[in-house]
BAROZA-251264 format. One line per 4 residues: number of its first residue (from 1); their letters; for each residue x, y, z of N, C-alpha, C, O. Coordinates in steps of 0.1 Angstrom, whole numbers, always signed. Example, Ala and Ser with C-alpha at 12.3 -4.5 7.8 and 13.67 -1.06 7.14 Angstrom:
<nodes>
1) as) +132:-57:+78:+123:-45:+78:+132:-33:+78:+142:-33:+85 ~ +128:-22:+71:+137:-11:+71:+129:+0:+79:+134:+11:+80;
</nodes>
This chain:
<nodes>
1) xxxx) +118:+277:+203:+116:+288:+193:+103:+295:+196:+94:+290:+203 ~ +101:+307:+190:+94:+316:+194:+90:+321:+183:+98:+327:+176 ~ +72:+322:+178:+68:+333:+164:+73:+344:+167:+77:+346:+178 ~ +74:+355:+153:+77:+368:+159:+60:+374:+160:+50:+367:+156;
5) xxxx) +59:+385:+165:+48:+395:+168:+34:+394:+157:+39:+396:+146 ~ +24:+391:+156:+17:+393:+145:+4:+395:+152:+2:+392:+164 ~ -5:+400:+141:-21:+401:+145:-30:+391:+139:-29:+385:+129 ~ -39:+390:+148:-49:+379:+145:-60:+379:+140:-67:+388:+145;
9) xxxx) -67:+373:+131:-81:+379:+131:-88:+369:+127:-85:+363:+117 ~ -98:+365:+136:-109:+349:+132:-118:+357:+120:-121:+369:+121 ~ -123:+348:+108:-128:+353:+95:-140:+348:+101:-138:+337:+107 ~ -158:+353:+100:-165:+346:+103:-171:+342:+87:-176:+331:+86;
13) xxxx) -171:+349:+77:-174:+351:+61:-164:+353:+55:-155:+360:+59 ~ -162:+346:+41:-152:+347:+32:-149:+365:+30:-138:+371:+31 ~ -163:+372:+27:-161:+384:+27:-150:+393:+36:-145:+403:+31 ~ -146:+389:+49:-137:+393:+59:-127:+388:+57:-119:+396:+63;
17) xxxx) -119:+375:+49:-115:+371:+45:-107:+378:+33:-95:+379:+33 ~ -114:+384:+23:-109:+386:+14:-108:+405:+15:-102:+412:+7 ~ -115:+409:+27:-112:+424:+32:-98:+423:+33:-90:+430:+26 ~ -94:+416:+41:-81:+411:+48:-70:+418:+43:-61:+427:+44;
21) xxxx) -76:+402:+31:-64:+404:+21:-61:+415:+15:-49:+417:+15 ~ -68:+424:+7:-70:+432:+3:-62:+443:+8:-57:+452:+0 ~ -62:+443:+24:-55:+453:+31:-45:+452:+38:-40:+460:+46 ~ -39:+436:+33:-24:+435:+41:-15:+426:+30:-3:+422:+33;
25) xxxx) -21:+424:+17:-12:+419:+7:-6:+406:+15:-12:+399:+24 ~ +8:+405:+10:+14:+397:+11:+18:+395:+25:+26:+386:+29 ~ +12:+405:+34:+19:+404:+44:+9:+397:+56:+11:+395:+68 ~ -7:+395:+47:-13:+382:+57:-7:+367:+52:-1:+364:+42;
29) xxxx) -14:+361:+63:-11:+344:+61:-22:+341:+63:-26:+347:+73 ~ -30:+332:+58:-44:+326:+59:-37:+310:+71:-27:+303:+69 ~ -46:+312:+80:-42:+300:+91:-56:+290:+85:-67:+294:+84 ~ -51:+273:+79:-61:+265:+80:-55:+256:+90:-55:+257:+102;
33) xxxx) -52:+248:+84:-47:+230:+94:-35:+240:+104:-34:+237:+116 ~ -29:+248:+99:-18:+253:+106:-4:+240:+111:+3:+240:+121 ~ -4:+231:+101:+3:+218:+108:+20:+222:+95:+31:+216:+96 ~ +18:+232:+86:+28:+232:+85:+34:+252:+85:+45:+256:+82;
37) xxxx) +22:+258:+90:+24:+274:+89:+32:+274:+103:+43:+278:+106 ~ +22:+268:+112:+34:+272:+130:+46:+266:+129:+56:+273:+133 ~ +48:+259:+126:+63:+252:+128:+70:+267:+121:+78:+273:+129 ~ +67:+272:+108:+75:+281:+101:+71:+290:+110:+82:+291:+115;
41) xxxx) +65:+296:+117:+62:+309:+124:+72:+307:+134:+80:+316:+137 ~ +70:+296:+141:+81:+296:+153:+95:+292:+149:+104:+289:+157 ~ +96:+293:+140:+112:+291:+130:+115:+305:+128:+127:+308:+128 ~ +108:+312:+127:+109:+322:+124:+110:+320:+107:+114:+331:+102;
45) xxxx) +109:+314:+100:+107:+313:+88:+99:+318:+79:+102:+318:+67 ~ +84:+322:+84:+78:+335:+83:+71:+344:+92:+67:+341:+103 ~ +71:+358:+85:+69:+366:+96:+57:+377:+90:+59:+388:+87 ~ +43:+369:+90:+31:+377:+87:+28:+390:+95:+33:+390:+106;
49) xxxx) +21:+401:+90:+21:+414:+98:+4:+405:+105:+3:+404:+117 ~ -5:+400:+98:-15:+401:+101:-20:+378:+100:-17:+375:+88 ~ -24:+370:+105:-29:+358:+107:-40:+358:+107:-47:+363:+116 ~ -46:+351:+94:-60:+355:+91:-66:+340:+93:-61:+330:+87;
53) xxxx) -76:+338:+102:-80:+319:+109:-91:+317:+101:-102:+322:+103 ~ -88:+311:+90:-106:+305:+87:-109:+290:+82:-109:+284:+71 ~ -109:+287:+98:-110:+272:+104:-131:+273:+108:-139:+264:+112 ~ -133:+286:+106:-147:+283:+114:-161:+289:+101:-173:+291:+102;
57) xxxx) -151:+289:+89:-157:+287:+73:-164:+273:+73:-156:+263:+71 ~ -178:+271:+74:-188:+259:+73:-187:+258:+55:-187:+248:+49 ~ -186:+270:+49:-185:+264:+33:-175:+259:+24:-174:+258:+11 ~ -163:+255:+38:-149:+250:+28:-149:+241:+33:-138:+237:+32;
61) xxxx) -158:+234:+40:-159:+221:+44:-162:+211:+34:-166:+214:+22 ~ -159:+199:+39:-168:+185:+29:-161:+181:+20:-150:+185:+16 ~ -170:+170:+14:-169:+164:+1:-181:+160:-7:-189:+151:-3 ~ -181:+165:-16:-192:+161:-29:-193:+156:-41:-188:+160:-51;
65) xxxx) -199:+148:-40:-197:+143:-58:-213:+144:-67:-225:+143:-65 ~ -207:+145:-76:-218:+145:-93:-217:+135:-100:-216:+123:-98 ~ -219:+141:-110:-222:+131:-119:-210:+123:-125:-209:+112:-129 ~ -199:+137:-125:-185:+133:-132:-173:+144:-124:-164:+149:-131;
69) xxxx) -173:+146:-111:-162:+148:-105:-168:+146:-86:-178:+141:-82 ~ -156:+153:-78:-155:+149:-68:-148:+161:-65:-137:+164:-70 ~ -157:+171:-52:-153:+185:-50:-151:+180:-29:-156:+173:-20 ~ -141:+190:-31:-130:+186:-17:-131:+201:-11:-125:+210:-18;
73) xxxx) -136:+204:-3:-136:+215:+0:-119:+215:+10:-113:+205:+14 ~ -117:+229:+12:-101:+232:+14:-101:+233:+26:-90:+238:+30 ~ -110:+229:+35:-107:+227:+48:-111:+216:+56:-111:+213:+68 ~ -116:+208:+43:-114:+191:+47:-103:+182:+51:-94:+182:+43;
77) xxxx) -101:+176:+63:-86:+170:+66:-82:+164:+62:-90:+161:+53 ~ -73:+157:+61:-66:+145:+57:-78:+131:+64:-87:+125:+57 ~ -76:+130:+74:-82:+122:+81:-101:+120:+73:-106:+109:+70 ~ -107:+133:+73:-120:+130:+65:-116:+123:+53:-120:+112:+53;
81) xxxx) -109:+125:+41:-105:+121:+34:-99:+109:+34:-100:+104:+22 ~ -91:+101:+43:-85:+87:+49:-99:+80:+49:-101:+68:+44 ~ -112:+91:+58:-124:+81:+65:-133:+75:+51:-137:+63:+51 ~ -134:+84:+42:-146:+90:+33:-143:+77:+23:-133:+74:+15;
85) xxxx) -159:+71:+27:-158:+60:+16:-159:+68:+0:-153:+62:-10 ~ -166:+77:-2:-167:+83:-15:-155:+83:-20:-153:+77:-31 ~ -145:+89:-13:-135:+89:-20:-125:+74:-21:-117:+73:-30 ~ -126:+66:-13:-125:+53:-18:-132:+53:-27:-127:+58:-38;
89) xxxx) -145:+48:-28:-154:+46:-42:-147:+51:-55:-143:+43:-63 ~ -145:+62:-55:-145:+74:-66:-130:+78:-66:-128:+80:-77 ~ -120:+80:-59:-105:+86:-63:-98:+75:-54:-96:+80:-42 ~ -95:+65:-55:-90:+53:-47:-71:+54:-48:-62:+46:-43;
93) xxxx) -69:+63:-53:-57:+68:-55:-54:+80:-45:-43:+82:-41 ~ -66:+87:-41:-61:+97:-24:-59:+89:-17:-49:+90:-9 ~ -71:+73:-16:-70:+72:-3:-60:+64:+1:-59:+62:+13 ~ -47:+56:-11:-43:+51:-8:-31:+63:-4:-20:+59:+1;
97) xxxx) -32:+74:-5:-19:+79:-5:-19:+88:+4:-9:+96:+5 ~ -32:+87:+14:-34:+96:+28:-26:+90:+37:-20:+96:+46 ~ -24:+74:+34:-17:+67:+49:+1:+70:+48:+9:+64:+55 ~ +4:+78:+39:+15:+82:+42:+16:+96:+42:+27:+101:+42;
101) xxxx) +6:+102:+44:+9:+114:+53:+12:+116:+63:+4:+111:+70 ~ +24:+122:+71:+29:+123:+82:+21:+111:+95:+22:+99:+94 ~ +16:+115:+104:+7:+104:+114:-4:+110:+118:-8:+121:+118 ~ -11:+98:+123:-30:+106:+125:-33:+117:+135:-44:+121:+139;
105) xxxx) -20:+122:+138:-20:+140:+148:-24:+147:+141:-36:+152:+141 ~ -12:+148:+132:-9:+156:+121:-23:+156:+106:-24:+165:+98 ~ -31:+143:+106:-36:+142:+101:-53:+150:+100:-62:+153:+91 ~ -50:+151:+115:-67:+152:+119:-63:+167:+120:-74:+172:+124;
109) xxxx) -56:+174:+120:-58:+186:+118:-58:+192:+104:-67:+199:+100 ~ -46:+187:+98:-38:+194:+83:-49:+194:+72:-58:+186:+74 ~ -49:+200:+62:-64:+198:+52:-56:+200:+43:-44:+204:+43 ~ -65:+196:+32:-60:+193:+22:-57:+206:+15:-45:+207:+12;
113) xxxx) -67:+216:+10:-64:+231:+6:-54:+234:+15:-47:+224:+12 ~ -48:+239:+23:-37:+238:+28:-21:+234:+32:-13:+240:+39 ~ -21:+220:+22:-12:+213:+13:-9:+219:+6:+0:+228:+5 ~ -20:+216:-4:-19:+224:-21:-13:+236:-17:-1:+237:-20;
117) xxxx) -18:+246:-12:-16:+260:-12:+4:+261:-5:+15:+265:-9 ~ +0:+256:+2:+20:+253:+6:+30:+250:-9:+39:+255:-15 ~ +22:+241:-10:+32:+236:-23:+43:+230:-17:+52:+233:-25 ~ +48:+222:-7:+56:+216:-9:+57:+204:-17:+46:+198:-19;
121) xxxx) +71:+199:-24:+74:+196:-37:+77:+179:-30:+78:+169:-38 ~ +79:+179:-16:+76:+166:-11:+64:+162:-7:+62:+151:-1 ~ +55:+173:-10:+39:+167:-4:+33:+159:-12:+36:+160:-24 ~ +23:+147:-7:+16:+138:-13:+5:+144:-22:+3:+139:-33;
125) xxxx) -1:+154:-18:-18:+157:-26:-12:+167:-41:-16:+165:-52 ~ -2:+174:-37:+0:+177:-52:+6:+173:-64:+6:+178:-75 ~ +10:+159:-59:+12:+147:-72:-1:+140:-74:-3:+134:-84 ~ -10:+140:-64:-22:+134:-70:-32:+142:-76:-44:+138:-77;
129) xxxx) -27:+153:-78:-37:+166:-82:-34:+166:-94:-42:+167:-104 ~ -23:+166:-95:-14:+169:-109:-14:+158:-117:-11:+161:-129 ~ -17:+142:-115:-20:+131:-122:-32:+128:-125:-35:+122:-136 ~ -42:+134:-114:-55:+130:-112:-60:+144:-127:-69:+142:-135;
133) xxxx) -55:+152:-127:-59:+170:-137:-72:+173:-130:-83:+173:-135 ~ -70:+174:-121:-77:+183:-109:-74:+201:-113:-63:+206:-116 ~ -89:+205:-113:-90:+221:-108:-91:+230:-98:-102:+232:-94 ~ -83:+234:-94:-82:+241:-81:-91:+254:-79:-87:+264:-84;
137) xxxx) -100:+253:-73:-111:+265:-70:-102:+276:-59:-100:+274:-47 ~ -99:+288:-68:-94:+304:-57:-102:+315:-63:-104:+319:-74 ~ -106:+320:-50:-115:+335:-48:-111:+344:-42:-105:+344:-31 ~ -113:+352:-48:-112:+368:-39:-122:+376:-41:-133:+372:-47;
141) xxxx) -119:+390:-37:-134:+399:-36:-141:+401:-49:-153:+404:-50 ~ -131:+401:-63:-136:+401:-77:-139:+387:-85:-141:+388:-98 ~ -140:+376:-79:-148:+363:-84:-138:+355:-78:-130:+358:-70 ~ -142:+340:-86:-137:+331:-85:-131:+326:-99:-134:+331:-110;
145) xxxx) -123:+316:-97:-112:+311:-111:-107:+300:-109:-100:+299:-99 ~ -108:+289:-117:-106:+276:-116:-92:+277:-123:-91:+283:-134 ~ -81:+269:-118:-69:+267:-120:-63:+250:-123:-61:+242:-114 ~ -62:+247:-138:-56:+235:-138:-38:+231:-125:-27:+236:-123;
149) xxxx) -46:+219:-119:-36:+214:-112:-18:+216:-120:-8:+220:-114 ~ -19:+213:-130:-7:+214:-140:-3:+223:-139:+9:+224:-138 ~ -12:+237:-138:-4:+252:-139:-3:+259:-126:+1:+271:-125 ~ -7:+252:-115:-8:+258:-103:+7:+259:-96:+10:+270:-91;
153) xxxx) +16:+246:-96:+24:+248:-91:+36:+255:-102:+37:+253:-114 ~ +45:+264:-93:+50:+272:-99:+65:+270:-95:+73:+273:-104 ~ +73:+265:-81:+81:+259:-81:+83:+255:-62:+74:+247:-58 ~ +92:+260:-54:+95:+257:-43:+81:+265:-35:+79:+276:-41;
157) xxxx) +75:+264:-28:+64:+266:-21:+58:+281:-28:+55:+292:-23 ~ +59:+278:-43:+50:+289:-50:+40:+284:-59:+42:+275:-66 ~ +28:+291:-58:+19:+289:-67:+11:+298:-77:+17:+308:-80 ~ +1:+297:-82:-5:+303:-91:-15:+315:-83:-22:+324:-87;
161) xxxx) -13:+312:-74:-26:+322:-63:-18:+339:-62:-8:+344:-59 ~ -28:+342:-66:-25:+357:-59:-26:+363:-47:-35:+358:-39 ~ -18:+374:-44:-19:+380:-28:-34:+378:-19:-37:+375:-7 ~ -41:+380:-27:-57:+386:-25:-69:+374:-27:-81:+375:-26;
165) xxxx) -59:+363:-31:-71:+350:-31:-66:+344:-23:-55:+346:-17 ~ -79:+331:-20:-76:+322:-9:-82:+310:-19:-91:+312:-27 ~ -78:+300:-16:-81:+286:-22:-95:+279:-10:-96:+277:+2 ~ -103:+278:-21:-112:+275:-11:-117:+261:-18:-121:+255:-8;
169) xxxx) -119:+254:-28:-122:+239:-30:-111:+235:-38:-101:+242:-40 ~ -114:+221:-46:-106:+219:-57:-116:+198:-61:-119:+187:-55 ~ -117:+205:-76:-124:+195:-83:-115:+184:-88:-103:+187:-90 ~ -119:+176:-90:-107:+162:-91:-123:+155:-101:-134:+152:-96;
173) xxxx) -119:+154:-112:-128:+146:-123:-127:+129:-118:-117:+124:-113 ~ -140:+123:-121:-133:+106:-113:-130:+100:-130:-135:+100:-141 ~ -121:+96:-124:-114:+85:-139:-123:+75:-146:-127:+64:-142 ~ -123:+78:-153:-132:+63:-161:-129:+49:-163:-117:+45:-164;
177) xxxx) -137:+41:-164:-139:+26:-161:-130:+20:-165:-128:+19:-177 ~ -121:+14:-155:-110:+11:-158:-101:+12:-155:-95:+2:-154 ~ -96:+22:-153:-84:+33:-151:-82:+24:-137:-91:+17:-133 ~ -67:+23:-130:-60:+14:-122:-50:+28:-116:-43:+36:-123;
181) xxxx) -51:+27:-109:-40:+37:-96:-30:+30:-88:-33:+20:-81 ~ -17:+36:-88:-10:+30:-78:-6:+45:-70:-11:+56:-73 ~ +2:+44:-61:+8:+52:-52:+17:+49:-44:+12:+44:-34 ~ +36:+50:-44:+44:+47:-36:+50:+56:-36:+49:+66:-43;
185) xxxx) +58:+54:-26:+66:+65:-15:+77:+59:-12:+77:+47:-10 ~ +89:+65:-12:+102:+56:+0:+104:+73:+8:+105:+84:+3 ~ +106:+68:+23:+109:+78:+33:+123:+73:+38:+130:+64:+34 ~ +125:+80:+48:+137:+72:+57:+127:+65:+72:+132:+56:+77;
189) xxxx) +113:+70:+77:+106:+65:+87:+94:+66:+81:+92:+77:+79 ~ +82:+56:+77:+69:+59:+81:+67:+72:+87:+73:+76:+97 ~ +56:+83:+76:+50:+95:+81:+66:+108:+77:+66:+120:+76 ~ +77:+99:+76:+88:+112:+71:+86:+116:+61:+80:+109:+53;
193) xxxx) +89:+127:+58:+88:+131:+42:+94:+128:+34:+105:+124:+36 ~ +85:+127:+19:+87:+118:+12:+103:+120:+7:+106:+132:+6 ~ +114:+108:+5:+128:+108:-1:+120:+114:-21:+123:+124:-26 ~ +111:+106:-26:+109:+104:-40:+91:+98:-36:+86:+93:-26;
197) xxxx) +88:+100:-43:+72:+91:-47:+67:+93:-59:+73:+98:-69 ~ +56:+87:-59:+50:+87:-77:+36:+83:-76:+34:+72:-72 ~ +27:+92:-79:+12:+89:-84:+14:+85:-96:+22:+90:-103 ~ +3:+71:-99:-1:+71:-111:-15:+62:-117:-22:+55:-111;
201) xxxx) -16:+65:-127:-29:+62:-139:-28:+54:-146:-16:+52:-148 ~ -33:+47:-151:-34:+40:-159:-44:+31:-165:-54:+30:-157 ~ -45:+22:-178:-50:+14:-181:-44:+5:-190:-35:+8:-198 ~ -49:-8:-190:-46:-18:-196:-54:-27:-203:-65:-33:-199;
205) xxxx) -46:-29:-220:-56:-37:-228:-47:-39:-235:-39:-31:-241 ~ -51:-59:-234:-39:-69:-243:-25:-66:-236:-18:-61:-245 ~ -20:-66:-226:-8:-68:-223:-4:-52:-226:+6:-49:-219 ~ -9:-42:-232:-6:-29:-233:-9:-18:-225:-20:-19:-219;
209) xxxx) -1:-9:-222:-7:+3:-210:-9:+12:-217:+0:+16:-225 ~ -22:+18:-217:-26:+32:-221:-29:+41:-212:-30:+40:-200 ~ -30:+53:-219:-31:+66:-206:-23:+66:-192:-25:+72:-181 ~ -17:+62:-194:-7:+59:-180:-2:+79:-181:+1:+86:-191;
213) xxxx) -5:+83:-163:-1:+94:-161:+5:+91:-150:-1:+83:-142 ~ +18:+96:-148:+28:+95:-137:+33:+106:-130:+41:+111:-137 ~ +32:+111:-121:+35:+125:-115:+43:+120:-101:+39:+114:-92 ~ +56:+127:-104:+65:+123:-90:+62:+138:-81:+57:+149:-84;
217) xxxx) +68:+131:-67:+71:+141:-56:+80:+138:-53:+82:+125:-51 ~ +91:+148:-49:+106:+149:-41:+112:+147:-53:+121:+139:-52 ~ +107:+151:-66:+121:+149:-73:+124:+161:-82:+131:+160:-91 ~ +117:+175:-79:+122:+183:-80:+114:+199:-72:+105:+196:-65;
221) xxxx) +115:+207:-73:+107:+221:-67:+94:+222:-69:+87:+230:-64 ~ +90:+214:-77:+72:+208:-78:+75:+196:-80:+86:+190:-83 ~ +62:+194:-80:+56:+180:-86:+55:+177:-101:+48:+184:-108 ~ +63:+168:-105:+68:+165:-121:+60:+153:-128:+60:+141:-126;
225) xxxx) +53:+161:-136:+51:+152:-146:+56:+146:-158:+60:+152:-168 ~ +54:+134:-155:+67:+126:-166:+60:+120:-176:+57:+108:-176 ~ +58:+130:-185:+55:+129:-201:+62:+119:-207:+57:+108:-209 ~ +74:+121:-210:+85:+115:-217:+85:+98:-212:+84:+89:-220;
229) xxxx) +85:+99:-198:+84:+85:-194:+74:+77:-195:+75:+64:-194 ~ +65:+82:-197:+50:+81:-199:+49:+71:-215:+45:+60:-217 ~ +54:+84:-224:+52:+78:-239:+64:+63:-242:+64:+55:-251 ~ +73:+65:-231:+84:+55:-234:+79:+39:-236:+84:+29:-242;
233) xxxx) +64:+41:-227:+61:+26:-224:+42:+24:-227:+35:+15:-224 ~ +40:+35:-234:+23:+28:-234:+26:+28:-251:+33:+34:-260 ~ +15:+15:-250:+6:+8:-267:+18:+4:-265:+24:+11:-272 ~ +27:-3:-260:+39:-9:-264:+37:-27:-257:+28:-28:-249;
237) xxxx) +41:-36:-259:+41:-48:-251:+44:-45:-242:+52:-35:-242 ~ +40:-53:-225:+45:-49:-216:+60:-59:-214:+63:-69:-219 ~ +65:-53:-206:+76:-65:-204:+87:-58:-199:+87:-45:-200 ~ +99:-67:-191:+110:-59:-186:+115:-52:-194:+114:-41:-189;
241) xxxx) +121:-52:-205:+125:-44:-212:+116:-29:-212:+120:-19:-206 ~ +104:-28:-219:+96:-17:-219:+101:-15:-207:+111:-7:-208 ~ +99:-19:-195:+102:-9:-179:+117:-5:-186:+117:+5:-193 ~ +127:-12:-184:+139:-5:-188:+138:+10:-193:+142:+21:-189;
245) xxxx) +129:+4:-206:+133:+16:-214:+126:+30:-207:+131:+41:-206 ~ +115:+27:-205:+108:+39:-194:+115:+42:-182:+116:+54:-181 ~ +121:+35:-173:+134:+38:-165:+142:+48:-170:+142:+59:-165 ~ +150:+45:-179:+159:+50:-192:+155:+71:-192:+160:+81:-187;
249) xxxx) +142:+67:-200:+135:+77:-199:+134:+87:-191:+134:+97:-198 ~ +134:+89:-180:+130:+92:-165:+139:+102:-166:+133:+113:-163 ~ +153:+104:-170:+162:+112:-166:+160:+126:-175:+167:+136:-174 ~ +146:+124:-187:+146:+137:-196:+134:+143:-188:+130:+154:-192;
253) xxxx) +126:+138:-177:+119:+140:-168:+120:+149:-156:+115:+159:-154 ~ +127:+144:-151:+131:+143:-136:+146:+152:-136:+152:+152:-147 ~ +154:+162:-125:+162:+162:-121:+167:+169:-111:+172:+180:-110 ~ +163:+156:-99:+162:+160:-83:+174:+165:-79:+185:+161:-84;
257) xxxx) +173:+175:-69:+184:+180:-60:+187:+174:-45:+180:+169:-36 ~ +198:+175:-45:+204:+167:-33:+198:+175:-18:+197:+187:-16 ~ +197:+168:-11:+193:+170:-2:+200:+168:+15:+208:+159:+16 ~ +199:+172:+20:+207:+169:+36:+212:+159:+43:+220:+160:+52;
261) xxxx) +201:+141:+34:+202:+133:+34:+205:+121:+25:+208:+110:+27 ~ +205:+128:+14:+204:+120:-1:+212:+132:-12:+210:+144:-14 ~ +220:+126:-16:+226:+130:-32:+217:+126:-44:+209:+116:-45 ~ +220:+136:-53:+205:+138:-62:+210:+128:-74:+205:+129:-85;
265) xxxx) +222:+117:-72:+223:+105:-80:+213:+99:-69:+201:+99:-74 ~ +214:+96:-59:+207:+83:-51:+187:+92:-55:+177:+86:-58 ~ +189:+101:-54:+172:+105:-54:+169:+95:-66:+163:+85:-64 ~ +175:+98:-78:+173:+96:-97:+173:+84:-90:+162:+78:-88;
269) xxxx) +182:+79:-87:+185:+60:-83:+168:+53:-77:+163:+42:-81 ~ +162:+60:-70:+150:+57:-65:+140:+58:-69:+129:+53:-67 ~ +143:+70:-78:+127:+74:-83:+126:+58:-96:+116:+51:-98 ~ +138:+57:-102:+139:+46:-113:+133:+32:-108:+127:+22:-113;
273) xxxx) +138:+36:-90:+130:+20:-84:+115:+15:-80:+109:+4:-78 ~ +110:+35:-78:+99:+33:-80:+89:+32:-93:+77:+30:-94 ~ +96:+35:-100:+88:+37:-120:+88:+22:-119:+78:+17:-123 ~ +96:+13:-117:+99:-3:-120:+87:-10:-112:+81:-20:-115;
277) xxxx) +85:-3:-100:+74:-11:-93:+61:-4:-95:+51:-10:-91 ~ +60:+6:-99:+43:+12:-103:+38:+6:-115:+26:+4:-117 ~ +45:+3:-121:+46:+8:-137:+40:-13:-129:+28:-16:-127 ~ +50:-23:-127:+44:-33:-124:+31:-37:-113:+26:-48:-114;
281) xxxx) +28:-29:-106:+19:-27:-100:+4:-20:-108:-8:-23:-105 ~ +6:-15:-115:-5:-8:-123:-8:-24:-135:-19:-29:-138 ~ +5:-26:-139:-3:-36:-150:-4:-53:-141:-3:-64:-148 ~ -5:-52:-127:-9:-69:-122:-24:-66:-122:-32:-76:-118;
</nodes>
């Protein structure tokens, strides 16, 4: 396969950046990791008038932390984020959920702002965005505007950004003392995309789970948060039954579409098998 025709233009300032946009709408594409834009370009699956590169932006780099969050600049990789003890330290819930991103190729290029901004509804960082209530930092030439993770995704590879912004960090608050993370996935291969997965939060006191926040991937056109399943099982005793009944739950949540390789009974069937092992994994 073959991109069709487009123009190029390396950004050396956000300002050139946001010229850009300004002057080709919807019809630029911002190139970062590029690990899931070329495959679509040589699919022909999209066809930008103009490819705008800003891989050589020094201030969308990094990771930083404060006093009470942890800021990810949007052209940090997967791989820095795998490396970065901080974020071990401080969001131990990315880093367990970097090692199922596709493989360390794919890794050391792809970034994280560049996930998010895709929006795919089987990607790993936007269930941990959306569990974690992370703010996603987008600018254009008339300011900047912080966007709750919750309102960003909008459905199959849409989001809250406009033609004319570009996503340049995103803040992730660190959890307070306590708080226990899990993260699973079932694929059909290591590094495939995810069949179902599930970020989650929580805490535990006296056999009780509180604050438990659950956010699946692959189980519908975004990333779902499952409120309902959520309330099914905290301040309650823990015990098989509570799982049951939060199991139970899931389906006023959740309702995945069938896919090329899975019918959207067998998806529901999975996501239920992973609520049974987070949900036990969070309270060992």
């Amino acid at each position: 396969m073959k991109a069709p025709p487009f123009a190029y233009a390396r950004a050396r300032h956000l300002s050139e950046v946001f010229d850009l946009l300004e002057s080709h709408g919807e019809g630029a594409k911002i190139l970062a990791g590029g690990q899931s834009l070329m495959p679509a370009l040589n699919m022909r699956l999209s066809s930008p008038d103009v490819l705008i590169d800003i891989t050589r932006l020094a201030e969308l780099f990094g990771i930083k932390v404060n006093s009470n969050a942890v800021h990810i600049g949007a052209l940090t990789t997967h791989s820095e984020i795998e490396r970065s003890a901080e974020i071990r330290k401080h969001l131990p819930l990315l880093a367990d959920a970097v090692e199922h991103i596709a493989h360390p190729a794919i890794r050391n290029a792809g970034t994280f702002g560049g996930s998010l901004a895709m929006a795919d509804p089987a990607a790993e960082w936007p269930a941990c965005c959306v569990v974690l209530d992370a703010q996603i930092v987008v600018a254009s030439k008339s300011g900047t505007r912080r966007i709750a993770a919750r309102d960003f995704f909008h459905g199959l590879y849409a989001t809250a950004m406009k033609p004319n912004e570009v996503l340049t960090e995103v803040v992730i608050p660190i959890p307070g003392a306590g708080t226990r993370h899990a993260f699973l996935e079932l694929a059909r291969r290591r590094g495939d995309y995810a069949i179902v997965g599930v970020a989650a939060l929580a805490k535990m006191t006296d056999n009780r789970m509180t604050g438990l926040q659950l956010a699946f991937l692959g189980a519908g056109d975004k990333p779902v948060l499952a409120r309902t399943t959520s309330q099914a099982i905290v301040n309650k005793e823990f015990s098989d039954t509570a799982i049951s009944t939060a199991q139970d739950a899931l389906t006023q949540d959740i309702d995945p579409a069938a896919d090329l390789h899975h019918t959207a009974a067998t998806k529901l069937h999975l996501a239920r098998v992973l609520t049974a092992r987070v949900l036990k994994q969070l309270a060992a």
